[in-house]
N, C-alpha and C positions, 0 to 999 in steps of 0.2 A: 621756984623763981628762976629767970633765964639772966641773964646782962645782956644788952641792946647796947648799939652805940642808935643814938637818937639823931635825926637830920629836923631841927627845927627852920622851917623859913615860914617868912611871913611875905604871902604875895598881895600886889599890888592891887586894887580895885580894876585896873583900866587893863590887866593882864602881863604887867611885866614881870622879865624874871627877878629873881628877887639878888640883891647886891650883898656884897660881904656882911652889910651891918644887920640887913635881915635874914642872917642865916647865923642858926646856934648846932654844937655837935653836942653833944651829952652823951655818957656811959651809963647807965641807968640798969639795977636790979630791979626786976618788974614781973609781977604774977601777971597781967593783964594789959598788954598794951593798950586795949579801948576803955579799959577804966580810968587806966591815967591821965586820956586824954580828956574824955568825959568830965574828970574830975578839974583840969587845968579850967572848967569854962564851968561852973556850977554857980557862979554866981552872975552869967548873960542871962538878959530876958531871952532871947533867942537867937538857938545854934541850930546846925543841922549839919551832922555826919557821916561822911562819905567815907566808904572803904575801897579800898581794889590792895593791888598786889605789883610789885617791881620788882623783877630779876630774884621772885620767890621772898622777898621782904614786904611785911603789912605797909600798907601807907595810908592814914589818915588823916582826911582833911577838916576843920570845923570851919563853917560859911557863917559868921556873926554877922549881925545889921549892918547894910550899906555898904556888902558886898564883900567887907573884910574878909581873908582867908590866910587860915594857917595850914601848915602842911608838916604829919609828922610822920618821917619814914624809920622804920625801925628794922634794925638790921643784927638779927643774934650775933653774938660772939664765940 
């Protein structure tokens, strides 16, 4: 298992960035960063997840119904 500090935001349908109250920091011990995400949304009828990569940190994103998006960057400690 690794520790992550975690960058949760939740962006906006219409594309803004996202403000202090939508954005969470977490310390997080994690085998698997795409499982945890995976797992944060196991009870949406439908997601769909994106991967890429920032200054060498995983970032993924879940795109739920009607545009919703979360974005989680994970960045070892």
């Amino acid at each position: 298992m690794k520790n992550y500090e975690v960058v949760r935001e939740v962006l906006d349908p219409c594309g803004h960035e996202p403000q202090g109250k939508d954005r969470e920091i977490l310390e997080l011990r994690l085998e698997d960063p795409a499982l945890y995400v995976q797992d944060q949304y196991r009870r949406e009828r439908t997601v769909e997840f994106l991967t890429a990569s920032r200054d060498g940190c995983p970032v993924i994103e879940a795109v739920l119904e009607g545009g919703r998006k979360h974005r989680y960057t994970f960045c070892e400690l």
